[in-house]
N, C-alpha and C positions, 0 to 999 in steps of 0.2 A: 502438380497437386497443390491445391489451396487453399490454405487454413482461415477461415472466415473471421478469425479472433481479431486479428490487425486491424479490422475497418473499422473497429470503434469508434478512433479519433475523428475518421472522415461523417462519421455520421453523430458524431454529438452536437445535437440541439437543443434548446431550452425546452424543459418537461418533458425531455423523449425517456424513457426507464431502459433499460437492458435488462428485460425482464427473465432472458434465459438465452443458452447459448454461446456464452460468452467465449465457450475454450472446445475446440474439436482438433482432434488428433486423427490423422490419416497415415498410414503408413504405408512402405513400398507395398507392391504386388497385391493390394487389394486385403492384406492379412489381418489387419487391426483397423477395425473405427468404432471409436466412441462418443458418448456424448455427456456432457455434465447438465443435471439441469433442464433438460429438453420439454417444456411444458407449456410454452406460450408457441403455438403455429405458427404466428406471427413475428416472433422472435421481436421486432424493436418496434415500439408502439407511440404514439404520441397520448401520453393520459389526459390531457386539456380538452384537445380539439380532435382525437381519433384518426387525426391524418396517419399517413401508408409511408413516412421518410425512408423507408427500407428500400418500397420501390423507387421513391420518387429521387434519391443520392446516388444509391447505387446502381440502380436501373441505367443508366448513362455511363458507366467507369467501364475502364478498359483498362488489359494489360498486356503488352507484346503483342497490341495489337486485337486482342480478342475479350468480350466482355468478360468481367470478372466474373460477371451469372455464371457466366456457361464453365468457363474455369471450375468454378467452385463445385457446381455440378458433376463435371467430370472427374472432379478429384472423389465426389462422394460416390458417385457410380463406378470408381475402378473397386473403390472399399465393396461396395455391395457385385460385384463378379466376382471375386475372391469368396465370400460371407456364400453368396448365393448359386453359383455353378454358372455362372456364365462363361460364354466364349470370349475368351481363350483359358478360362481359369477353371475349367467343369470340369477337370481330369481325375481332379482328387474325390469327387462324390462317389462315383460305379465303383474304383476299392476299397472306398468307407463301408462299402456295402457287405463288407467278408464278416459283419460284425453281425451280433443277433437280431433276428428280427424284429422283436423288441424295439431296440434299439433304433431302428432305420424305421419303424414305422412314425416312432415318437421325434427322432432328432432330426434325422435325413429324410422326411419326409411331410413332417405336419408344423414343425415347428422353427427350428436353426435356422435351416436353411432358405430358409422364408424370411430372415429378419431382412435382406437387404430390399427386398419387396416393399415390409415395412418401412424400413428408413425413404425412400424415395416417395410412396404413399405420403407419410407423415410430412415433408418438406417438399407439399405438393405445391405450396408459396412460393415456394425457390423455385422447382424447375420448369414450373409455367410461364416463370418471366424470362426464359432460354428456350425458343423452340429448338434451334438450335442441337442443346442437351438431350432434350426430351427426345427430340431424332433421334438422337446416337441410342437410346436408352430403348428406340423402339425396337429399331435395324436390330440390335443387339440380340435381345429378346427372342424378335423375330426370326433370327438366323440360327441360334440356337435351339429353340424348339422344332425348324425342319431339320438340323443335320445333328440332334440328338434321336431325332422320329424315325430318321434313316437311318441310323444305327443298329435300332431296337428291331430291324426286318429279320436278322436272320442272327441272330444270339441265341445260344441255346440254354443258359443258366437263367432259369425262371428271375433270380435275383437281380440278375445283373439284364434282364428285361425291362424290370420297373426302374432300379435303379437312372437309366439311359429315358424311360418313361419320366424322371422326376425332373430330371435335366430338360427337359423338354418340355415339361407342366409348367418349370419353375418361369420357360421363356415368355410361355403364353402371360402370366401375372405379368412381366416386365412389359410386354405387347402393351397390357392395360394399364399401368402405369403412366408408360411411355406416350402413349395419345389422348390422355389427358383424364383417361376416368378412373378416376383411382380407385371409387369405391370398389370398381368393379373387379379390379386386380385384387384388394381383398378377398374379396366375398370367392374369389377363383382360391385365395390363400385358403381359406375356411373348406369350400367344397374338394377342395383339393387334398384337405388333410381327411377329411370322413373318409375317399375311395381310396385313397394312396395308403394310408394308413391298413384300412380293410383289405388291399390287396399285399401287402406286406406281411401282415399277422397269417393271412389266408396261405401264403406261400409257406409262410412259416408251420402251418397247420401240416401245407403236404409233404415239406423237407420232414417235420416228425413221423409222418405214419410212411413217407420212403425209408426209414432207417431199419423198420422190419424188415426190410425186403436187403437192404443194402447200405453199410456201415461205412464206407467212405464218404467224406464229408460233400467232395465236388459233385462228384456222380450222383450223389440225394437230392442234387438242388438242379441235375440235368433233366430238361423236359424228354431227352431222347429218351430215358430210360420208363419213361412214364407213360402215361394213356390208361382212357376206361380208369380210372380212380372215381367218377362220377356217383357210382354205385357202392364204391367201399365208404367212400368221404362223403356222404352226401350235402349235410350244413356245411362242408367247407366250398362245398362246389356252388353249392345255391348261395353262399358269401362272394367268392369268387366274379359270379357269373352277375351280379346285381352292381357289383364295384363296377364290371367292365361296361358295364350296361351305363353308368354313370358315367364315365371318364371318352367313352365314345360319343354317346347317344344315339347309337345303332345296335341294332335294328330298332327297338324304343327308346324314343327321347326322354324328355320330363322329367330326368333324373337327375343329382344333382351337379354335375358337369357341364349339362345343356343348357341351363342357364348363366351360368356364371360364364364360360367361351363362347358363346353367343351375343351375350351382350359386348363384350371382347374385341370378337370378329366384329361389330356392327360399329363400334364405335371408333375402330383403326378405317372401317370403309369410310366413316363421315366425318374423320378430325381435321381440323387444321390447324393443330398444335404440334407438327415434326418437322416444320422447319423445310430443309432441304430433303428430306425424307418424304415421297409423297407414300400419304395414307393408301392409297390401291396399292399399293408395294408390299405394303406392312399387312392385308387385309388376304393380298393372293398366299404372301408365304406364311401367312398361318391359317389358311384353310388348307395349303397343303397338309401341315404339318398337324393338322385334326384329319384327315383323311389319312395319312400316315399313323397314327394313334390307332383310330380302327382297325386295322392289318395286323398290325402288330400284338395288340391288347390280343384280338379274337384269335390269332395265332397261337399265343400264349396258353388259352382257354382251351383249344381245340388238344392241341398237343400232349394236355395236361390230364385232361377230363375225360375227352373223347377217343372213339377207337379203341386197340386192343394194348394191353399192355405190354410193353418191348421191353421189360427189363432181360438184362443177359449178362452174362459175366462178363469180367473187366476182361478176361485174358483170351475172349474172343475177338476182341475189338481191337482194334492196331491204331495209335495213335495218329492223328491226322486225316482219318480216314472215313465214311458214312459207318455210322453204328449197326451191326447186326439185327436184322430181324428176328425177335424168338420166334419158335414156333404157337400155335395154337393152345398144346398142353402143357408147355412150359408158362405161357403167358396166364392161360387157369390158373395154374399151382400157384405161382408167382403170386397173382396180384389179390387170392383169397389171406397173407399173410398182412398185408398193410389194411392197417385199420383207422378209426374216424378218432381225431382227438377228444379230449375228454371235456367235460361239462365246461370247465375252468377256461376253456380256451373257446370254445365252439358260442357261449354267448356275449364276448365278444366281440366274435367277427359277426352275429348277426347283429347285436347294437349295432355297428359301426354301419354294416349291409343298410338298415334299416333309415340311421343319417344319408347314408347316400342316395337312398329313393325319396327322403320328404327335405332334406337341407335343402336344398335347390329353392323348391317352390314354393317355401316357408319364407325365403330371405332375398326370393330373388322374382318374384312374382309383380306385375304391376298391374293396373285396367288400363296401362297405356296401349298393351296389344291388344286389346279390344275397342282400341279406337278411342277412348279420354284424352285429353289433355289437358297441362296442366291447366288450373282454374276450374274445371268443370267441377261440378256437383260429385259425380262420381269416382273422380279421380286419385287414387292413391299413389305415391309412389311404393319401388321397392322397399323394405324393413329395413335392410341394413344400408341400402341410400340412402332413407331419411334419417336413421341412427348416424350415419360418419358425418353428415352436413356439417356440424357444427364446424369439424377438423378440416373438410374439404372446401368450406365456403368461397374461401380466400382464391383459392387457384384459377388465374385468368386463361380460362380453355373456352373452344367454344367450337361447333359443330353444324357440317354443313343440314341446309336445310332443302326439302325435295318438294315443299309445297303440300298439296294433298294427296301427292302419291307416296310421302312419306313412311307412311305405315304399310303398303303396299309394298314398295322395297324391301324395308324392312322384314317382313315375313317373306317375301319370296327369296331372300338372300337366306334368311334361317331356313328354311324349308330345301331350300336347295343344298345348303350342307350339309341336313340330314340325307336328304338322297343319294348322293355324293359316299355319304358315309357310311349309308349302307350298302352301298355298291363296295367300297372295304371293306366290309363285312364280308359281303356275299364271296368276296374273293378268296379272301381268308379260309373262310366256309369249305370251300371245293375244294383249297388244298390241301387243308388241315385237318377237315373234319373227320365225325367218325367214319367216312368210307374213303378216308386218303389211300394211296397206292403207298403199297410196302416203301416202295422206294423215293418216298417223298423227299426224303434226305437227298439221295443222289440228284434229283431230278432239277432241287433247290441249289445244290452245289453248280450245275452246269445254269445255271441265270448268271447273265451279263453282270458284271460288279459283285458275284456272289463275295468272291473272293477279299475284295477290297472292303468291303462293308460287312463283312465278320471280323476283318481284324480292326475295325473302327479305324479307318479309313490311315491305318498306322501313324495316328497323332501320338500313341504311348510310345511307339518307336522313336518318333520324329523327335518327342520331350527328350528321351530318353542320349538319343545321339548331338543333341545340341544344350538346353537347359541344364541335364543333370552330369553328364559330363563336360560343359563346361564349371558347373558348381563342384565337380570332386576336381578338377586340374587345378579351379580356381584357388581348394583347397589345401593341394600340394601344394601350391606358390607357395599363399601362404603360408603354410606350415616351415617349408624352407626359409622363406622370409624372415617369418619369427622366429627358426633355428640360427641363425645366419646373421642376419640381422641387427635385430633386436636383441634377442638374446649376447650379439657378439657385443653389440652398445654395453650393454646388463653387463656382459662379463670385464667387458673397456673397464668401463666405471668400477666394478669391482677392484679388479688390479689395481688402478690408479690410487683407488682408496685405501688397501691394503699398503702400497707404497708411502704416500703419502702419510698413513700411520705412523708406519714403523720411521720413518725420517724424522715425523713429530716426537718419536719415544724418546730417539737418539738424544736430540736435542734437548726434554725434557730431563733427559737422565743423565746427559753429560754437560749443558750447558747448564738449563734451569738447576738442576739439583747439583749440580759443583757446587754453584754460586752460594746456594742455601749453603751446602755441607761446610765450605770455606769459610765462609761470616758464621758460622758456629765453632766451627774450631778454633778459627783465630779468640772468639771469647772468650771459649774453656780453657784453651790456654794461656791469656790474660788474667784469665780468673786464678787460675791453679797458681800462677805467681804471686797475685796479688793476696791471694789465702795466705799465704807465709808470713804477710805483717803480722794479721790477724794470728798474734800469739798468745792473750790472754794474761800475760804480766804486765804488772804494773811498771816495773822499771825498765823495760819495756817501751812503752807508751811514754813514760818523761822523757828517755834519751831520744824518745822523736820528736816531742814537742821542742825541750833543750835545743835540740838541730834544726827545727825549726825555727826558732827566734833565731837564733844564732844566725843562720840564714838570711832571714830580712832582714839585719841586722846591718850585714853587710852589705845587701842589696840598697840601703836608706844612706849607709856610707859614701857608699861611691856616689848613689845617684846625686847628697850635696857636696862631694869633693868634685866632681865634675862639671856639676850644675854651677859653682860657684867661679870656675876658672872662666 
C-alpha cells in the first residue's frame, strides 16, 4: 500500500501549487480510506504554463521494481474492495443485508457501497497512467459480477437474492471504471440505485404483507413460501416487475440498466486501457454475468408473483429438505390474508419503478446510435457524459476503432445481449413460471452444482475455517501474551518499584531523618545548657564579665612573658 503524500519533495517545481491531496490514508484489508481536500482532478498543476509535472515526474518512478502509478493504484483499489464488495472482500455486504429494507436500499445498495466506484472514477488521472491497475480493477470487477451472478441461481431468500445481485451490479461499475469509461461506471452507479433501490423497498413491500400470513422473520423473506402474490400486491408487483425489466433488459430493453451495461459491455470489447488484461476477456465475462442477472432476477420474479401460493407450516417441512407443496385450498385460504402495503410505501416503489423506466434514456441516450458523430451537426453526446467531462477530461484512455462498421458492431454486439438475455428469461420462464411443476424445488436440487452454489460456493465456510479462526487463536495468543507477558513486565516493574520504595523509605527514615533528628538534638541540647547563663541578674553578669577580663588578662600575661624570653 502507498501513500501518495511522500512524492511531494520529488515533484516540487517552481509554480507547481499542491492544490489538493496532499495526505491519504489507507489502511489494511481495504477498511478505511480517506481523503483531505480532494477537489483538484489534477491534484498538482503547473499555474504558469499548465504543464501535467504529475505525469511527466512521476509517470517514470518506480518502486521494488514496479511503477509507483500502479502501486498507488493498487493500494486505492484494495480501500475500494473493502468500501465496495469486491472479490475477496464481498462477504460482508449479503449479512449487511439482515438489516431493514430501508436500509439496504439506501446504504447497501444506492449509495456506500458505490463510494469506491467513486473514488476510482474521480482519480480517473491516476489510473489511466497504469494500465496496468486498471487491469487488475477490471479482471476484478469482472470476476466478481459472474461469481456473485452464479450465486444468486439458486438462493432462496428474496434478500439475500439482490443482495448477491448488488455484489454483482457493484462488479459491472468497476468493469466500467476499469476500461477506461468512467462516466459510464457512474451513470451504471445512478441507474443502478433507481432499480436496486426499487427492488429492495419492493421486497420490502412483500416481506410486510408475508407477515399476515407468517410471523417468522426468515420464512417472510423465503420465496418458497410465496407465489401468485401478483394479484394481492398488485403495485408492488408492477414495481417489481419494471425494476427487473431494468436491471436485465429482457424481454424489454430501454430501461434503465440497458443503457448504462451496454455501453459497459461495448466499451470493455473495445479498450485498450487493461494492460495485460485483454478487453475480450473482460467483455465475454460480463456478458455472461448479464445473462446470469436475467435467470436469476426473473427467477426471483416468477417465484415470487407467479403460480399458486405454497405457503405451509414450518412443522411440515424438515430442515434441509424441498419445502412442501400446500394444497389448492390451503393455498386460497392462505394467500386471501396477505395484502398490498399502504399508500406510504406503494408510491414509492412506483417513483423509483418509474426512474428506472426513463433514468436510462434521459442520461444515457446519444444520436451517436443513429449513426452521428462526433462533429456533425446532429450530434449530441450522452447528459451525463457531457456533464462528468469536465472531471473525466484528463484520463489518458482510448479505444479500438472498426472503421465504418463501427456502429454496426456496436449494435449487433447490443442486440445480441439482449437476445442472449432473453433466452435467460425464457429459461427462467419455463421453470419458474406460473405453470412450474410442483416440484420444481426437487428437480432444482438434483442440477449439477445445485449443491455447491446454494451454499455460495462455501467461501463463508472457507473465511470461517482460516481468517476468522485464525483471528479468534490469533486472539488467545494475545490475550495470553498480554496475561503473561506484559502484564508479567507490568507486575516486574511493579514489585521492583514497591521495593525500591520501601528501601528509599528505610533510608529516608533512618539515615536522612537520623541525620536531621541528631543536628537537632545536639542544638536543643546545646541550647538547654547554654539557657542556664541566661539568668537575668545583674551580679550575675559582672562576675562573668569580672572572669572575663580576668581571663585575658592572663592570656596578655603569658603571651609578653613568653613573647619576651
Amino acid at each position: 500500500v502507498v501513500a501518495m503524500g511522500g512524492a511531494t519533495e520529488d515533484l516540487r517545481l517552481d509554480n507547481v501549487e499542491l492544490a489538493a491531496g496532499k495526505e491519504t490514508i489507507l489502511s489494511p484489508v481495504g477498511m478505511v480510506l480517506s481523503f483531505r481536500d480532494l477537489s483538484n482532478q489534477l491534484v498538482i498543476q503547473d499555474t504558469v504554463t499548465g504543464k501535467k509535472p504529475f505525469h511527466e515526474r512521476l509517470g517514470g518512478k518506480t518502486l521494488w521494481g514496479v511503477a509507483v502509478v500502479t502501486l498507488a493504484c493498487l493500494g486505492f483499489f484494495i480501500g475500494a474492495t473493502g468500501k465496495s464488495a469486491q472479490i475477496p472482500l464481498y462477504v460482508w455486504l449479503p449479512d449487511a443485508m439482515a438489516g431493514p429494507t430501508p436500509v439496504s436500499a439506501l446504504i447497501h445498495a444506492a449509495t456506500m457501497v458505490t463510494s469506491g466506484v467513486y473514488m476510482v472514477a474521480r482519480l480517473n488521472f491516476l489510473f489511466s497512467m497504469s494500465p496496468t491497475a486498471s487491469g487488475v480493477v477490471a479482471l476484478v470487477g469482472a470476476s466478481t459480477a459472474l461469481f456473485a451472478a452464479t450465486i444468486g441461481f439458486f438462493q432462496y431468500d428474496i434478500k439475500k437474492v439482490l443482495a448477491y445481485s448488488t455484489v454483482s451490479q457493484l462488479g459491472f461499475m468497476f468493469i466500467g471504471v476499469g476500461v477506461g469509461v468512467y462516466w459510464a461506471g457512474i451513470f451504471h452507479v445512478m441507474t443502478h440505485a433507481f432499480f436496486k433501490a426499487c427492488l429492495f423497498l419492493t421486497a420490502g413491500s412483500v416481506i410486510h404483507g408475508m407477515h399476515a400470513v407468517e410471523h417468522d422473520a426468515d420464512r417472510a423473506q423465503d420465496m418458497r413460501v410465496m407465489g401468485g402474490l401478483k394479484k394481492r400486491m398488485p403495485l408492488t408487483r408492477l414495481s417489481y416487475l419494471i425494476a427487473c425489466l431494468a436491471i436485465t433488459a429482457a424481454p424489454i430493453p430501454m430501461f434503465a440498466g440497458f443503457w448504462s451495461k451496454d455501453e459497459i459491455l461495448w466499451r470493455a470489447f473495445t479498450t485498450e486501457n487493461t494492460g495485460f488484461v485483454p478487453g475480450m476477456l473482460i467483455w465475454a465475462m460480463g456478458l455472461v454475468a448479464a445473462l446470469g442477472t436475467s435467470f436469476y432476477m426473473w427467477r426471483s420474479y416468477y417465484l415470487t408473483f407467479e403460480g399458486p401460493f405454497n405457503w405451509t407450516p414450518e412443522k411440515d417441512n424438515e430442515p434441509g429438505k424441498p419445502f412442501k407443496t400446500a394444497s389448492k385450498k390451503q393455498s386460497e385460504k392462505m394467500v386471501e390474508k396477505v395484502h398490498e402495503s399502504p399508500a406510504v410505501m406503494t408510491y414509492v416503489l412506483l417513483t423509483l419503478a418509474g426512474l428506472s423506466t426513463v433514468g436510462g434514456v434521459i442520461f444515457g441516450f446519444s444520436t451517436h446510435y443513429l449513426g452521428y458523430h462526433h462533429g456533425d451537426a446532429g450530434y449530441f453526446p450522452p447528459v451525463l457524459e457531457h456533464w462528468l467531462h469536465p472531471v473525466t477530461q484528463h484520463a489518458a484512455v482510448t479505444f479500438k476503432e472498426f472503421g465504418s462498421s463501427t456502429l454496426l458492431l456496436e449494435h449487433g454486439l447490443m442486440w445480441g445481449s439482449v437476445v442472449l438475455a432473453i433466452g435467460a428469461w425464457a429459461l427462467a420462464r419455463k421453470r419458474y413460471g406460473a405453470d412450474r411443476p410442483k416440484d420444481w424445488e426437487v428437480q432444482e436440487r438434483a442440477l449439477p452444482g445445485w449443491e455447491v452454489i446454494n451454499a455460495k460456493y462455501y467461501v463463508d465456510e472457507i473465511y470461517d475455517a482460516t481468517v476468522i479462526r485464525g483471528v479468534l487463536t490469533l486472539r488467545l495468543v494475545l490475550r495470553d501474551f498480554d496475561k503473561y507477558v506484559v502484564d508479567g513486565i507490568v507486575n516486574f516493574a511493579g514489585v521492583m518499584t514497591k521495593l525500591t520504595a520501601r528501601i528509599d523509605g528505610a533510608i529516608d527514615h533512618y539515615l536522612v531523618d537520623g541525620a536531621v533528628n541528631l543536628v537537632a538534638e545536639t542544638v536543643l541540647r546545646i541550647g538547654s545548657r547554654l539557657r542556664r547563663i541566661q539568668t537575668g541578674q545583674i551580679q550575675n553578669y559582672a562576675y562573668g564579665v569580672l572572669g572575663g577580663v580576668a581571663t585575658l588578662a592572663v592570656i596578655m600575661f603569658l603571651i609578653r612573658y613568653y613573647g619576651a624570653r
